[in-house]
N, C-alpha and C positions, 0 to 999 in steps of 0.2 A: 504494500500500500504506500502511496504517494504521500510524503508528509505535509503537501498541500492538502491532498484528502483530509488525514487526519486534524491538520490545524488551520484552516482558510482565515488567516489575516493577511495582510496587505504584507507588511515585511515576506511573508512566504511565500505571496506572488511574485516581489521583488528576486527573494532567493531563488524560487524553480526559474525564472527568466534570467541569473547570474548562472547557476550553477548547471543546468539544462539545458541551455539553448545552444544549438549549434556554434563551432567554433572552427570559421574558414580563416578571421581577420580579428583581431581585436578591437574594433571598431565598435564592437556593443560594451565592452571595458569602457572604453572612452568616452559613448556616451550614458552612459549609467551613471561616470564620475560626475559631469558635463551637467545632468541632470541632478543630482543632489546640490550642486555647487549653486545654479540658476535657480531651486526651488529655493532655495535658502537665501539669496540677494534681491532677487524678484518679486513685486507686488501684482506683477500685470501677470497671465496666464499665456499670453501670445509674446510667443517667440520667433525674432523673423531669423533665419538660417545664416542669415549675414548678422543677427548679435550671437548667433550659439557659435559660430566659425571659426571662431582664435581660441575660447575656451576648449574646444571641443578636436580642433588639430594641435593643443599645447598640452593636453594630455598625451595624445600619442609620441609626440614632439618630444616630452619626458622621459618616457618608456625606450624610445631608440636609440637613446644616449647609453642604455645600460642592455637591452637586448635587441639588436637588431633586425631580428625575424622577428615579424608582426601579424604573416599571415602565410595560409598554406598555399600558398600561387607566387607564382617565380617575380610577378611585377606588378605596381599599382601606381598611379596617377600620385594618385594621395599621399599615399605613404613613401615614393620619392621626393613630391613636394616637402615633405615634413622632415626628411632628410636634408635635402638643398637648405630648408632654414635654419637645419640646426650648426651646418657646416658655411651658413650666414652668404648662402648663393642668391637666396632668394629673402626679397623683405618681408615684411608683415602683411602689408596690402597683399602681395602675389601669395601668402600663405593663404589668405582669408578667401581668395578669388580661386585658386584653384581648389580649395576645399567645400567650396560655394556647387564649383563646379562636379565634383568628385567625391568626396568624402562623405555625401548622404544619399548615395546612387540603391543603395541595397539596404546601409543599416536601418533605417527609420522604418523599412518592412518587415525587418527581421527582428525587427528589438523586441516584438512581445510574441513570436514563436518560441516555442517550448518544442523539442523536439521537431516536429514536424506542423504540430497545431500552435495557432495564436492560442495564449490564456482564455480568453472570452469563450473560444470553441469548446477550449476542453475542459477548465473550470465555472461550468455554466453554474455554478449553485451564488453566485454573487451576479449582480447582474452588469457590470461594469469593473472589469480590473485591469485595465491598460490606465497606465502613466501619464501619456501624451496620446492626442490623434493629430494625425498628420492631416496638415493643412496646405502643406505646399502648392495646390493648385488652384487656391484662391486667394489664400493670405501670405504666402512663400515663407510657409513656415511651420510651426508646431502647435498645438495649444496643448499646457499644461495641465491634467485635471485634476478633480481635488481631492481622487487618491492620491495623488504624487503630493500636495500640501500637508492634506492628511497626514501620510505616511513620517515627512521629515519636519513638521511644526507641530504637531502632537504629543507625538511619543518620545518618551524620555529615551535621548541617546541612539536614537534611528540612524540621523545622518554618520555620526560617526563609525556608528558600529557597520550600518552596509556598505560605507566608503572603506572601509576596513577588510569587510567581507568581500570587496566587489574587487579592491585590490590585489586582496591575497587569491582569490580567482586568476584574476591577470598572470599574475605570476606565476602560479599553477600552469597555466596555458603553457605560458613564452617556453619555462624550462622544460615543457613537453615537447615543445615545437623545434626548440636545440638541441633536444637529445635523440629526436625521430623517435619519442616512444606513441603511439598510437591508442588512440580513445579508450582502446577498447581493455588496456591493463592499470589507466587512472579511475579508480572508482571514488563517489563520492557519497556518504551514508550520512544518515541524519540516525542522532541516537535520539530516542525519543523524552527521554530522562534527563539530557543535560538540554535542549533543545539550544 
């Protein structure tokens, strides 16, 4: 049993979308950081792609200064971009512009798939548990919803703990991704007793 099944609060939708969701790019690392950081600054709920762009390619930006593979495909737009800036080829403007352009092609589709299903499909017992909906085709951008407020202005020590939680993921990843170990010999359990 799914320990979403067992305990449906938002933190757990948060976790099975950290710890479950497919891993081709870290781009959902990035933006889960991207999203606690904006829920936590932010009073407005719309977000335009051009203010999440510098937070959202200086996480990965971070991350490549310490682990260079970021994803399982030989090249990306993006994540050379965020290369070039870090080795100061390209400025901030050409970071924000090609990330504008690149960097939200796939994630913002995939950030609330769990395995193969979005949360909504497969945790139908709540009737709204996505984060953000995507908005980019009328407002070029995100809107935040008020699980995503809920989740990090409510509860005591959320932000930090899934920033924490969502990090040490990342990094779970990367050092899987440098050592070519494969999905299928990292397991990840939830004890039900220490939750």
């Amino acid at each position: 049993m799914n320990f979403v099944d067992v305990d449906p609060t938002l933190e757990n939708y948060w976790r099975a979308i950290i710890l479950f969701g497919r891993n081709t790019a870290s781009y959902k690392f990035a933006l889960a950081k991207t999203l606690i950081d904006v829920s936590l600054e932010r009073d407005s709920d719309l977000i335009s792609l051009e203010d999440l762009a510098l937070p959202y390619a200086m996480h990965l930006c971070e991350h490549l200064k310490h682990s260079p593979k970021q994803s399982t495909f030989s090249s990306s737009k993006f994540i050379n971009a965020c290369i070039q800036f870090n080795q100061q080829q390209i400025s901030e403007d050409e970071l924000i512009h090609i990330t504008n352009k690149e960097g939200f092609k796939y994630v913002l589709d995939a950030f609330h798939v769990v395995n193969t299903k979005a949360i909504k499909e497969r945790f139908y017992d709540v009737i709204d548990q996505e984060f953000f909906v995507d908005e980019r085709k009328h407002n070029k951008g995100i809107r935040l919803t008020e699980n995503l407020f809920k989740l990090f202005h409510i509860f005591d020590n959320s932000a930090e703990n899934l920033n924490f939680e969502t990090e040490s993921r990342w990094n779970l990843v990367e050092k899987s991704w440098e050592l070519n170990i494969g999905k299928g010999l990292i397991a990840v359990e939830f004890d039900q007793n220490t939750k």
